[in-house]
ROVOSE-880144 format. One record per residue (C-alpha): x, y, z; residue number from 1. Coordinates in Angstrom, 2 decimals, padded with zeros to 5 digits, m for minus. Layout:
{site {X Y Z} NUM}
...
***
This chain:
{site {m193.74 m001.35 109.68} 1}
{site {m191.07 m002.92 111.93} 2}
{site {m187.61 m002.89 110.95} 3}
{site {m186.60 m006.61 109.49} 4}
{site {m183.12 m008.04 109.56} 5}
{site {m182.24 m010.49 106.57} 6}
{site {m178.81 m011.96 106.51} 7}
{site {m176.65 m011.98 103.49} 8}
{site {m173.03 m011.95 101.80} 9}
{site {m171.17 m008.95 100.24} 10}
{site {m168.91 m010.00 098.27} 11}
{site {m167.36 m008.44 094.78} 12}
{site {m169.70 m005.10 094.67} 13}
{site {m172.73 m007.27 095.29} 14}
{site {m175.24 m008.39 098.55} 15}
{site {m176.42 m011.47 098.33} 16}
{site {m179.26 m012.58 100.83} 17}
{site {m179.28 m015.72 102.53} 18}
{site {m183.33 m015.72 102.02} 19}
{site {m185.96 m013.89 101.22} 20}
{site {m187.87 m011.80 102.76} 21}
{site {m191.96 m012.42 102.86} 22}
{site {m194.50 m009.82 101.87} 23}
{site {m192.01 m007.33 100.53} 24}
{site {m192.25 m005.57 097.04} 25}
{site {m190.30 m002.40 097.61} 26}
{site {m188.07 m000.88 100.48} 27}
{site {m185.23 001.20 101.02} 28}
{site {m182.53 m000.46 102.57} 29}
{site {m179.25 m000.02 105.24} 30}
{site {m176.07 m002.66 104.49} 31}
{site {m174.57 m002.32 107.65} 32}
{site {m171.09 m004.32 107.02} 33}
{site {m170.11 m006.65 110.46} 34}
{site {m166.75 m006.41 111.59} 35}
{site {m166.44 m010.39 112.14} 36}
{site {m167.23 m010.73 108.21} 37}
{site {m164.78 m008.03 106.86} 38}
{site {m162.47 m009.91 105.16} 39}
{site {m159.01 m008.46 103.07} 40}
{site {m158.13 m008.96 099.78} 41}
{site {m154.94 m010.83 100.75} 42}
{site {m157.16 m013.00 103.20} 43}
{site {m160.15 m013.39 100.50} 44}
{site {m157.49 m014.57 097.68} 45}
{site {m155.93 m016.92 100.18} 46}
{site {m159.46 m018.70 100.80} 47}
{site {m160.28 m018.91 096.77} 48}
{site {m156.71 m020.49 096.59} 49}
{site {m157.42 m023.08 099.94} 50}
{site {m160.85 m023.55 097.44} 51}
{site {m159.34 m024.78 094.72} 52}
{site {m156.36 m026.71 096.51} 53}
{site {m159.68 m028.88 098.16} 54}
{site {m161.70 m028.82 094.88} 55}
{site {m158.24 m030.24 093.12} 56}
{site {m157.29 m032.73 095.71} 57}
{site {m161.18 m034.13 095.48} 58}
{site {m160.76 m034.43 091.89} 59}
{site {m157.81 m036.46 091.92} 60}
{site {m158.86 m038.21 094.41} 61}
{site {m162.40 m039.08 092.39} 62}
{site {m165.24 m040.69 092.90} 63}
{site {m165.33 m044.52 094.43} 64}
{site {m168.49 m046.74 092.01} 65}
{site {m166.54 m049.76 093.19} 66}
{site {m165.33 m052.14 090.44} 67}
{site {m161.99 m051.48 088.59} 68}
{site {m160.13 m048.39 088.66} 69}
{site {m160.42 m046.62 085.10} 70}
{site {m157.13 m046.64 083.90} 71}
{site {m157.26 m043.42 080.69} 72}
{site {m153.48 m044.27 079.38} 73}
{site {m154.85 m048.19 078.82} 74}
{site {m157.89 m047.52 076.83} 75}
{site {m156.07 m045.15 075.04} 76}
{site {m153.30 m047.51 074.00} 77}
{site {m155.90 m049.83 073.09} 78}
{site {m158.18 m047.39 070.96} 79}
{site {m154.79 m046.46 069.28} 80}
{site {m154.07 m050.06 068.18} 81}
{site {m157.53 m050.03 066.85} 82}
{site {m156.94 m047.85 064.57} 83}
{site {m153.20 m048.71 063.54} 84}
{site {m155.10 m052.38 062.66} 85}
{site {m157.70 m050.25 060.56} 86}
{site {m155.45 m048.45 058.30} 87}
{site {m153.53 m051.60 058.09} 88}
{site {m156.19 m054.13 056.37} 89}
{site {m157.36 m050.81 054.50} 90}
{site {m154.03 m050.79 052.71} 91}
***
């Protein structure tokens, strides 16, 4: 059988493959790491930080359904005078 190249990610003491390849069962296999995709420590912590920076700044951001802006602190206050006026008339 020819040899068959199949991309994929090492990452944390695991390859993961990009896809999969057809027809096979069983093989040995060669990782052979690319210099252009070694990446540090330092450099790999600095791109999970960047990650969640992004991920944060789209959360706060949110998502745009149109309509009025959900305002939290306002249906708060107003759930919280609903139930000061409960245990009021239940006195």
């Amino acid at each position: 059988m020819a040899l068959l190249a199949v991309e994929g990610v090492y990452e944390n003491g695991k390859v993961e493959r990009k896809e999969r390849p057809e027809g096979i069962k069983y093989a040995r296999v060669i990782v052979i790491f690319m210099p252009d995709g070694l990446v540090t420590d330092e450099e790999a912590e600095q791109r999970r930080r960047e990650a969640r920076e992004r991920l944060i700044a789209r959360m706060e951001k949110g998502i745009d359904f149109g309509g009025q802006k959900f305002n939290r602190e306002e249906i708060y206050e107003e759930r919280m005078q609903e139930l000061e006026e409960r245990r009021n008339r239940e006195k």
